[in-house]
N, C-alpha and C positions, 0 to 999 in steps of 0.2 A: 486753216484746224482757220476806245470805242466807247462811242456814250450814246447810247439810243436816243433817237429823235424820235418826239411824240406830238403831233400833229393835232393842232386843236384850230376846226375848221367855223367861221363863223362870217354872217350876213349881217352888216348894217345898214340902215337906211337912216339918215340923217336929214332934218328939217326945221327949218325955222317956224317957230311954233306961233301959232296965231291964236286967237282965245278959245275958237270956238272947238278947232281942231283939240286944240291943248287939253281942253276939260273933256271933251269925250274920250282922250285917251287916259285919263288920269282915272276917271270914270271906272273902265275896263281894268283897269289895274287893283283899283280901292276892292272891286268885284273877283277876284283873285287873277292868278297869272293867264293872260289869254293866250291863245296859239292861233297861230294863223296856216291851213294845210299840215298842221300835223308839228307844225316847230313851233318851240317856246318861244316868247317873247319878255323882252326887260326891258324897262324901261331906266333911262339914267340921264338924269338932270343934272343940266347944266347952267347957269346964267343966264347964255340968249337960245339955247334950244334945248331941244329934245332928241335924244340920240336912241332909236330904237334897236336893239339887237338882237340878234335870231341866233338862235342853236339848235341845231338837228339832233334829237334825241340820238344817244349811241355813238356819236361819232368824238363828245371830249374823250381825251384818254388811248385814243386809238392808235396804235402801233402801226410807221410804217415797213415792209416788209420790201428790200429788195432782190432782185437776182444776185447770186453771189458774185458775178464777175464785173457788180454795179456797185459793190460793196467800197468804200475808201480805199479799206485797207488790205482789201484784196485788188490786185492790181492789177486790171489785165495785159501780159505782157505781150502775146501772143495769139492769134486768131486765125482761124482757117475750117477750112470746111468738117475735117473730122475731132478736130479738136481744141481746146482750149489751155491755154498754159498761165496762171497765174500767182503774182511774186505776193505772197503773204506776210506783211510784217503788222507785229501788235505791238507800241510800245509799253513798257513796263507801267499799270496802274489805267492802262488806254482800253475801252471796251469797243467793240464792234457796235453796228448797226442791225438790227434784223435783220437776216436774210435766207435764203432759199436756197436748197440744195435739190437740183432735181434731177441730177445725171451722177453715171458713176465718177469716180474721181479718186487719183493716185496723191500719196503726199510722199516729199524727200523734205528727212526733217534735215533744217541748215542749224538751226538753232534752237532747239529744245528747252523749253522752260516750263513751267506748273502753269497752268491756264485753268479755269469751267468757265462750264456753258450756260445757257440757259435756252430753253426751249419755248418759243410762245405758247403763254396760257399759263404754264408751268413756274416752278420756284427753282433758284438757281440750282446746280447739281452740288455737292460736297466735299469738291476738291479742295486744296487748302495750300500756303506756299510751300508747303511741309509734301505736296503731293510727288511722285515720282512722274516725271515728263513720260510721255506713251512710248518714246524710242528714242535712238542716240543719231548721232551726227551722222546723214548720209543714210540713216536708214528710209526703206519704204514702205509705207501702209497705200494698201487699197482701203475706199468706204463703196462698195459696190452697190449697197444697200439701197442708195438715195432713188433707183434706176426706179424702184417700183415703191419703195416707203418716203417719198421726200420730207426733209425735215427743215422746219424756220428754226431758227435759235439764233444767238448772239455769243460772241466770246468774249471772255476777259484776260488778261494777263494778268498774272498774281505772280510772276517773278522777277528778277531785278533788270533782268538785261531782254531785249526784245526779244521775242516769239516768233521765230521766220522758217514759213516751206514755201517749195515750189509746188503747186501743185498743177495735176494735167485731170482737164476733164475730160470724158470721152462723149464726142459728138452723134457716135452710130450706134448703131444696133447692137453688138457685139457680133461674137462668136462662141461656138460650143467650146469648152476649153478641151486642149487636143492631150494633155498629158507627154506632152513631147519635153527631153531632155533638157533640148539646147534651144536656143532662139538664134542655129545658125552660127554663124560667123562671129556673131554678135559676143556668146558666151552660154555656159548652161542655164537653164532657167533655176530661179530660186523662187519665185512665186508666181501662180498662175492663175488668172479669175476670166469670166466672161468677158472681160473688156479690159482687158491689162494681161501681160506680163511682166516680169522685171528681174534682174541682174544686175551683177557691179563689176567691172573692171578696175585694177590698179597699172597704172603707166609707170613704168619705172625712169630716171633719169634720162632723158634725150630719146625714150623708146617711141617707137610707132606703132600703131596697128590702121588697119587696113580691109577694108571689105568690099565685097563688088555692086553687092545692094542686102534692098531687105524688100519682101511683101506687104509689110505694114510701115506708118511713121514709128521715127525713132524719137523719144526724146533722151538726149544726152544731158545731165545736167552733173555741174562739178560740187564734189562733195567733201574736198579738200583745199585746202589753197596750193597754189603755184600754179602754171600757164599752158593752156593746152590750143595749139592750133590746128584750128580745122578747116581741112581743105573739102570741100562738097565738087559732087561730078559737074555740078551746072560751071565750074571755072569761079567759083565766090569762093570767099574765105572769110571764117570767122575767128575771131580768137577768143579764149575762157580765160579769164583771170581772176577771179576770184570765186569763192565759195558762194554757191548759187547762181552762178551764170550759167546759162544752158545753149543748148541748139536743137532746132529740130530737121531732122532729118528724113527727105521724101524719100516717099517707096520707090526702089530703083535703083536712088544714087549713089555713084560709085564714093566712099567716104575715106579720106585719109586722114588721121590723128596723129599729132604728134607731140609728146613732152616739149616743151619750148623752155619750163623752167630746170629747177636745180636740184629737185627732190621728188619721189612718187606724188603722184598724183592721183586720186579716185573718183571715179565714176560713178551715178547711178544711171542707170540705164534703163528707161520706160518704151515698151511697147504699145504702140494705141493700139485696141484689136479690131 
């Protein structure tokens, strides 16, 4: 789901002023502001010179706008050919930087708190710290939308404690969504879009689960605290220990989980499509 930087671009050309020069530009000045190719000129005196400065009509004031996964405080934690995974955090009173959403993209909220936006061009939205956060701990939103409406804006945090998802972008094309139950092995589906599925598991004390592959990536990401290790078919292992630590998981591989800690544990479960 920061304090914008505003980029104010300019040319000077500085010289030691000599009389004759000196007065014909003084000249040009007395005669009103000249421009040289289309940009303003000022002039601004100094003791031993003359400092000419140039500004490009249009360009004070101009917002710059990044990729979101160029954003600070969108992190990216993960990269790969179909997809992107990135660790979102906004501290309380902290705003983002413009930037760009141009693909679809899944969010697990870790941390839920009041945030708006604003949209370039646009006046901030009407959220307030009185607003209710958009979902609870470990749930999931798709914004599918961005695929074909991309949108710049910027966020704010307007709660006490930080603003934190993972979010997963999706790199391909999609697919038609199938209306299928299950995602497999994986668990039933609970939401289904062009370019996403998703589901949640809970791991009970020291339980395992176990699958032999998947036709899509998986991403796993924890939605609770305590410890989850994971064994991938490539012979690697990763372990989760805290809320928002994730893994991703290639198509194919054989995946073993296990509770490592002392208490349930939850999953969200994102399919790239």
């Amino acid at each position: 789901m920061i304090a914008c930087s505003v980029h104010t671009y300019g040319v000077h050309v500085a010289a030691r002023s000599a009389p004759r020069s000196r007065s014909r530009i003084a000249r040009s000045l007395d005669g009103g502001t000249p421009s040289l190719l289309g940009v303003r000129l000022k002039l601004v005196r100094s003791p031993s010179m003359f400092v000419l400065l140039a500004v490009t009509p249009g360009i004070l004031g101009a917002q710059t706008v990044v990729p979101v996964h160029e954003e600070p405080r969108h992190r990216l934690a993960y990269e790969g050919p179909e997809l992107r995974v990135l660790d979102i955090e906004i501290l309380p009173g902290d705003t983002t930087l413009f930037h760009r959403h141009d693909a679809p993209i899944a969010y697990v909220f870790i941390s839920p708190t009041p945030v708006n936006s604003q949209v370039l061009g646009q006046s901030w939205g009407s959220a307030t710290r009185d607003t209710a956060p958009l979902a609870g701990v470990g749930n999931v939103i798709f914004d599918e939308g961005y695929a074909t409406a991309p949108v710049e804006h910027r966020v704010t945090c307007l709660g006490d404690v930080p603003f934190r998802l993972i979010a997963v972008l999706n790199r391909g094309p999609g697919q038609a969504t199938s209306g299928e139950e299950s995602l497999g092995a994986v668990g039933p589906t609970e939401a289904e879009g062009r370019w996403f599925r998703s589901t949640h598991q809970t791991l009970a004390n020291q339980a395992t689960w176990e699958w032999e592959g998947h036709t899509r990536p998986i991403v796993v990401v924890q939605a609770s605290s305590g410890s989850v290790s994971v064994e991938l078919g490539t012979g690697s292992r990763q372990d989760l220990q805290a809320i928002g630590d994730f893994v991703v998981l290639q198509p194919g591989a054989r995946t073993h989980l296990r509770n490592a800690g002392v208490g349930p544990v939850a999953l969200a479960i994102i399919e790239v499509r």
